[in-house]
C-alpha positions in Angstrom: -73.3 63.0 124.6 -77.0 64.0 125.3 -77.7 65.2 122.0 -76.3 61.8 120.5 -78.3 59.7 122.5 -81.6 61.5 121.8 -80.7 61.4 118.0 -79.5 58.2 117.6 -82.4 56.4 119.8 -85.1 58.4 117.9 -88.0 57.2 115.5 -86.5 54.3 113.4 -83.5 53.7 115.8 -81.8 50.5 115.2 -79.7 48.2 116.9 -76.7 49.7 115.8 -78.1 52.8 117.4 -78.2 51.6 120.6 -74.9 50.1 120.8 -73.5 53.4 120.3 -75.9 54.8 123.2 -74.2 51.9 125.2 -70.9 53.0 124.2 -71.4 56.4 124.8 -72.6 55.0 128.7 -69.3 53.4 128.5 -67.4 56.5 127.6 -68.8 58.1 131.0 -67.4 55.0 132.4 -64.5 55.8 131.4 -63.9 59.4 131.9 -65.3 58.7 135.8 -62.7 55.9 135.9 -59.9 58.3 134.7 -61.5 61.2 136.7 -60.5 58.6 139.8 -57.2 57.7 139.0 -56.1 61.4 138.5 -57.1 62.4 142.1 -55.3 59.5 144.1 -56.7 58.9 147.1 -60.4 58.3 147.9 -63.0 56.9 150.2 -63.1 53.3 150.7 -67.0 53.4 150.2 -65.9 54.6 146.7 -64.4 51.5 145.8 -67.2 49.5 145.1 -68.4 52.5 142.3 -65.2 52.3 141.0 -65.3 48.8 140.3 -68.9 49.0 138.7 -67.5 51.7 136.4 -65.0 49.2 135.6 -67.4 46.5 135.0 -69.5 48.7 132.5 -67.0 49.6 130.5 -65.6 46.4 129.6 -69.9 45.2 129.2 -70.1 47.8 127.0 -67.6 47.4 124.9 -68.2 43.4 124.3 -72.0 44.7 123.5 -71.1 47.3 121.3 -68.2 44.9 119.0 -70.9 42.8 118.2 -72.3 45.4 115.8 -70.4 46.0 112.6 -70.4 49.9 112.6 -69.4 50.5 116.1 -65.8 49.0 115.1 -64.1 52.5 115.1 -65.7 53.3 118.4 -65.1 50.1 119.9 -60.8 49.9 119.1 -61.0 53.9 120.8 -62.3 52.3 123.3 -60.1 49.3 123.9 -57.4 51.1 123.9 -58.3 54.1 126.5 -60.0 50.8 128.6 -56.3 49.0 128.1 -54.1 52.3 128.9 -56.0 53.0 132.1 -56.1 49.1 133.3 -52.2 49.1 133.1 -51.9 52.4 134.6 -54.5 51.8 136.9 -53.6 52.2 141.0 -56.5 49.3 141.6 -55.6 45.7 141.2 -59.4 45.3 139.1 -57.7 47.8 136.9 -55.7 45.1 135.1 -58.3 42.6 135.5 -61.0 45.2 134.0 -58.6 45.4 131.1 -58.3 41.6 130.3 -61.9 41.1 130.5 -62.7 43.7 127.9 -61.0 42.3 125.6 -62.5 38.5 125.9 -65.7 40.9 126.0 -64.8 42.2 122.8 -63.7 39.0 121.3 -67.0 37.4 122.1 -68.5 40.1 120.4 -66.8 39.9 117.3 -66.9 36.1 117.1 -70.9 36.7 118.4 -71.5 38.5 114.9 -69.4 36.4 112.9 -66.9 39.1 111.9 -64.1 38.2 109.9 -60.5 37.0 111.1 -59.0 39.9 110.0 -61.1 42.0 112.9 -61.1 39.1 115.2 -57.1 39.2 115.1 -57.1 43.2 114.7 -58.3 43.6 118.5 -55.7 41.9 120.1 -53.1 43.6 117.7 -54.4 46.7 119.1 -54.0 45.5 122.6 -50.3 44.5 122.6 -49.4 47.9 120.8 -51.6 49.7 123.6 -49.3 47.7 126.1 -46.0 48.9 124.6 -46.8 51.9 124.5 -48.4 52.1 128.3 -44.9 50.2 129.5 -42.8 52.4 127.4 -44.7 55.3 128.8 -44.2 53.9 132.6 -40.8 53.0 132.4 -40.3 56.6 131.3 -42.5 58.0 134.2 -40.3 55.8 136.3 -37.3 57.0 135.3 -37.9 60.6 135.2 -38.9 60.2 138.7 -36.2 58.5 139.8 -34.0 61.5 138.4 -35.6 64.1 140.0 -35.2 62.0 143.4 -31.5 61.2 142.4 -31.4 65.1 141.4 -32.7 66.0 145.0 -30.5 63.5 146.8 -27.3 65.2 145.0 -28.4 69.0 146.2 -28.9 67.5 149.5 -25.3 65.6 149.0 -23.7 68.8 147.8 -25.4 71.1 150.0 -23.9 68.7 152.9 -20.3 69.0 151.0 -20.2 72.8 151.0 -21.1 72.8 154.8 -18.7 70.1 156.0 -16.2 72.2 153.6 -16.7 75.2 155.3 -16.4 73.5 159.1 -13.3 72.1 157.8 -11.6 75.3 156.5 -13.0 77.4 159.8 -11.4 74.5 162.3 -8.1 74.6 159.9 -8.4 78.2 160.4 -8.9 78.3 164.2 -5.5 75.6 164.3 -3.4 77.7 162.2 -4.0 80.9 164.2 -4.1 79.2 167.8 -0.5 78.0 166.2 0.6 81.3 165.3 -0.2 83.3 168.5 1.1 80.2 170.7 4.8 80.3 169.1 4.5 84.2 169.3 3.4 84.2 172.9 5.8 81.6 173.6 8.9 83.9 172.0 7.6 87.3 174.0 7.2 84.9 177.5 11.0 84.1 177.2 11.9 87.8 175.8 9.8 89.2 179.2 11.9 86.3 181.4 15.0 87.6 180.4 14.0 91.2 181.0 12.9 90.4 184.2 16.2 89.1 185.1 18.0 91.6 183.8 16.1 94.6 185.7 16.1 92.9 188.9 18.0 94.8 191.1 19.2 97.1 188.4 21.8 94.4 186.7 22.4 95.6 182.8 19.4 98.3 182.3 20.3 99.0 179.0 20.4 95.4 177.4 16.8 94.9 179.7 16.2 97.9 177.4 17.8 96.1 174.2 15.3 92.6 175.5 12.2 94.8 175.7 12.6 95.8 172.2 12.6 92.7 170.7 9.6 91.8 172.5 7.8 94.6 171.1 8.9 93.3 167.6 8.1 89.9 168.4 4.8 91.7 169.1 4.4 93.0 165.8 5.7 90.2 164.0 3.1 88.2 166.1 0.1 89.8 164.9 1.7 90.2 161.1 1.5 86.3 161.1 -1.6 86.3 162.1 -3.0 87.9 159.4 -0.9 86.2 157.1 -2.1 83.1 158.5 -5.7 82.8 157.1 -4.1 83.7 153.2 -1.4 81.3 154.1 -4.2 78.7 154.4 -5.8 79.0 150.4 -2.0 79.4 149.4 0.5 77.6 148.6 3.8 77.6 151.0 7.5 77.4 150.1 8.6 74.2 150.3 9.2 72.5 153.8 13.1 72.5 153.7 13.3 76.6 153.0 10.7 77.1 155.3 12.5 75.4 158.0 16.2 77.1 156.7 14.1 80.2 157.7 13.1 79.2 160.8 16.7 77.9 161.4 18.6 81.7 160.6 15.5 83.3 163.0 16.3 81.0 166.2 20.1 82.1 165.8 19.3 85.8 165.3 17.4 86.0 168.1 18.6 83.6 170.5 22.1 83.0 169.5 21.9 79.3 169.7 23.5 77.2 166.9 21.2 75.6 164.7 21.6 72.5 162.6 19.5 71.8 159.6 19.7 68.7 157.7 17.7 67.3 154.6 17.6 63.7 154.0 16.8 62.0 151.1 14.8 63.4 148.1 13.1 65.9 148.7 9.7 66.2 147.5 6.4 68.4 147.5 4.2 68.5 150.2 0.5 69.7 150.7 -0.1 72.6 152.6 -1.7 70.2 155.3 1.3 67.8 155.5 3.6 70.8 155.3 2.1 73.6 158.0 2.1 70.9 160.5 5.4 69.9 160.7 6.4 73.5 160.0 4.8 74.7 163.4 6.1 71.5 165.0 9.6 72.7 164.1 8.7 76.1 165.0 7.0 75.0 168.9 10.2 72.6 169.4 12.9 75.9 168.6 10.7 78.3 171.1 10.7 75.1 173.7 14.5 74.6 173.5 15.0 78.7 173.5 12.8 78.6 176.7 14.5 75.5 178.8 17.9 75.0 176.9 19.0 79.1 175.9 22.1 79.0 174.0 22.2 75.4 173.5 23.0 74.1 170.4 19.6 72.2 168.1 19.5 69.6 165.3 17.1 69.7 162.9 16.0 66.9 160.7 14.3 66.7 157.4 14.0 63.2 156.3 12.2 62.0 153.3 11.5 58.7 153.4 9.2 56.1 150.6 5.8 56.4 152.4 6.5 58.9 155.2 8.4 62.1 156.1 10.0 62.7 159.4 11.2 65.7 161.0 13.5 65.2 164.2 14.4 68.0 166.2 16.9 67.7 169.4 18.8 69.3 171.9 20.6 68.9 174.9 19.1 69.6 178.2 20.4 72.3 180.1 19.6 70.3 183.4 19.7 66.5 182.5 17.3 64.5 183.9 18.4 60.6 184.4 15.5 59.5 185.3 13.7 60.1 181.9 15.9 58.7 180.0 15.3 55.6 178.1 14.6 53.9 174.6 11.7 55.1 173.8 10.7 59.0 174.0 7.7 58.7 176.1 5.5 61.5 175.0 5.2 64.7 177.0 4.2 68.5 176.5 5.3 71.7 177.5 3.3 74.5 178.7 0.0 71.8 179.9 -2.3 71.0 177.1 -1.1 73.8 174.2 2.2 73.4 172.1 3.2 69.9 171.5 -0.1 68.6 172.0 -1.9 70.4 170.1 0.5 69.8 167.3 0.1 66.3 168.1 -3.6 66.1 167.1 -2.8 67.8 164.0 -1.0 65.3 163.1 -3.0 62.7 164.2 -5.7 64.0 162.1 -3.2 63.6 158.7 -2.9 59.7 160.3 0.6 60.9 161.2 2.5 61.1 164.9 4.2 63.2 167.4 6.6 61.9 170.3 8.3 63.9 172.2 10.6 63.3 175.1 14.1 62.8 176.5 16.1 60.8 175.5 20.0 60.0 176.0 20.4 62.9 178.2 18.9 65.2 175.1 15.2 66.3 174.6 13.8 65.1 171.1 10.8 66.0 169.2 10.2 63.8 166.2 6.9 64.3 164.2 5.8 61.9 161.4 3.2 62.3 158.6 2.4 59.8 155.6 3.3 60.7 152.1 
């Protein structure tokens, strides 16, 4: 820039010269101007520089149109002065931008140029204006994709941990399920040893009880294992599952079971399935434990918008003063069993009542289809 200002304001410099000296000052303008919009923030005693810079430029530029050979450097110059007004992060920006080009204008008309140049400027500036707006409204967007991009990671990150609570606390029910029914099975297996050693009665089917509970033992922890894969699998379908259940009671306790399916039967999700399964399987241990040898219903009912499963038996002792309508809901064993298969259910928007009623005690679990 030095070396054009020296040769153009030499011996013999005209006034052409010197308009390109003043656009070359306005160029500095310029590039300081840009210089300050590319670092952001700065100084408020800054501000008033800034502005002068501003003010220069657009001088400059209405100075130098009025000369016919600065016309190339002038349209450079309105459009860099245009581009970095409607970009600007100053509210002179834009008014810096519509003052160089009256500047310009004034020029132009100044030194009688023709229309074609007179109209050529503004040309130039609504092209320079597309092209800043297209060019902002493309900034905008691509910034408004990387936040949307970040807010999804963030989203997803959030769904893979709520995913993995979800599949530990499912995993915590399903084995606090498990070992319940299978603690539950060995209490009433060490009951009836108990009795049967006490005072010497039958040693050898005390003998006979104590084996089973070992098995119950080692079909107790087999579940277990089986009950985290059970979890990502799929099970059999609810009515076999309870069938099983069913020919397991009678083996072992010698009860009569009962096991009816109404309506049509359809699939279930492991998480409307495995709840009602256990629920079945807690009520069979619970009439084993307070109602041995007595004869259970089970009930399997498919219904539009929910399925029910009902499960009964008589009391061994009937209690009159429980009887009534409506089950009133109770729990065995003080907070585990029943209840906690309750807030399983609950969880799946379903219900669990269980209580006595006509002289029988009834468990009837419901979840939504």
């Amino acid at each position: 820039m030095f070396v054009g200002v020296v040769a153009f304001t030499g011996p013999g410099a005209g006034a052409t010269a010197w308009a390109v000296v003043a656009y070359a000052i306005g160029g500095l303008a310029l590039l300081l101007w840009g210089l300050t919009e590319a670092f952001g923030e700065r100084p408020a005693g800054q501000l008033p520089l800034i502005q002068g810079l501003f003010a220069v430029a657009a001088v400059v530029c209405g100075y130098a149109s009025a000369f016919v050979h600065t016309g190339p450097l002038v349209a450079i110059s309105l459009m860099i002065i245009m581009d970095l007004g409607t970009e600007s992060i100053l509210p002179v920006g834009w008014a810096v931008a519509g003052g160089t080009v009256v500047a310009i204008e004034t020029g132009v008309l100044v030194a009688g140029a023709s229309d074609g140049l007179a109209l050529g400027y503004p040309a130039l500036v609504v092209m320079v204006l597309i092209a800043s707006h297209n060019r902002r409204a493309y900034r905008v967007r691509a910034e408004q994709s990387a936040a949307l991009l970040a807010q999804s990671e963030l989203l997803r990150a959030e769904q893979r941990r709520v995913a993995v609570l979800d599949e530990r606390t499912r995993i915590a029910r399903e084995i606090h399920d498990v070992l319940a029914h299978s603690l539950g099975a060995l209490s009433i297996q060490i009951q009836a040893a108990d009795a049967l050693l006490t005072d010497h009665q039958d040693i050898d089917r005390a003998v006979t009880v104590l084996a089973e509970a070992r098995r119950l033992t080692a079909d107790g922890l087999t579940e277990t294992r089986r009950a985290v894969h059970a979890l990502r699998a799929d099970i059999a379908p609810l009515d076999e599952e309870l069938a099983t259940a069913a020919d397991t009671h009678r083996q072992r306790h010698g009860g009569a079971v009962r096991l009816r399916v109404e309506g049509e039967p359809a699939p279930l999700s492991p998480d409307q399935a495995l709840p009602l399964f256990r629920t079945a399987q807690e009520a069979l241990t619970n009439a084993a434990k307070h109602a041995p040898a007595q004869p259970v219903e089970v009930t399997l009912a498919y219904k539009a918008d929910h399925v029910t499963l009902t499960v009964d038996n008589p009391l061994a002792l009937p209690d009159p003063g429980r009887t009534g309508d409506r089950p009133e809901f109770a729990t065995v064993d003080a907070g585990y069993g029943l209840t906690g298969m309750r807030e399983r259910l609950l969880l799946l928007g379903g219900t669990l009542d269980a209580g006595v009623r006509d002289g029988r005690w009834c468990v009837r679990a419901e979840v939504p289809r």
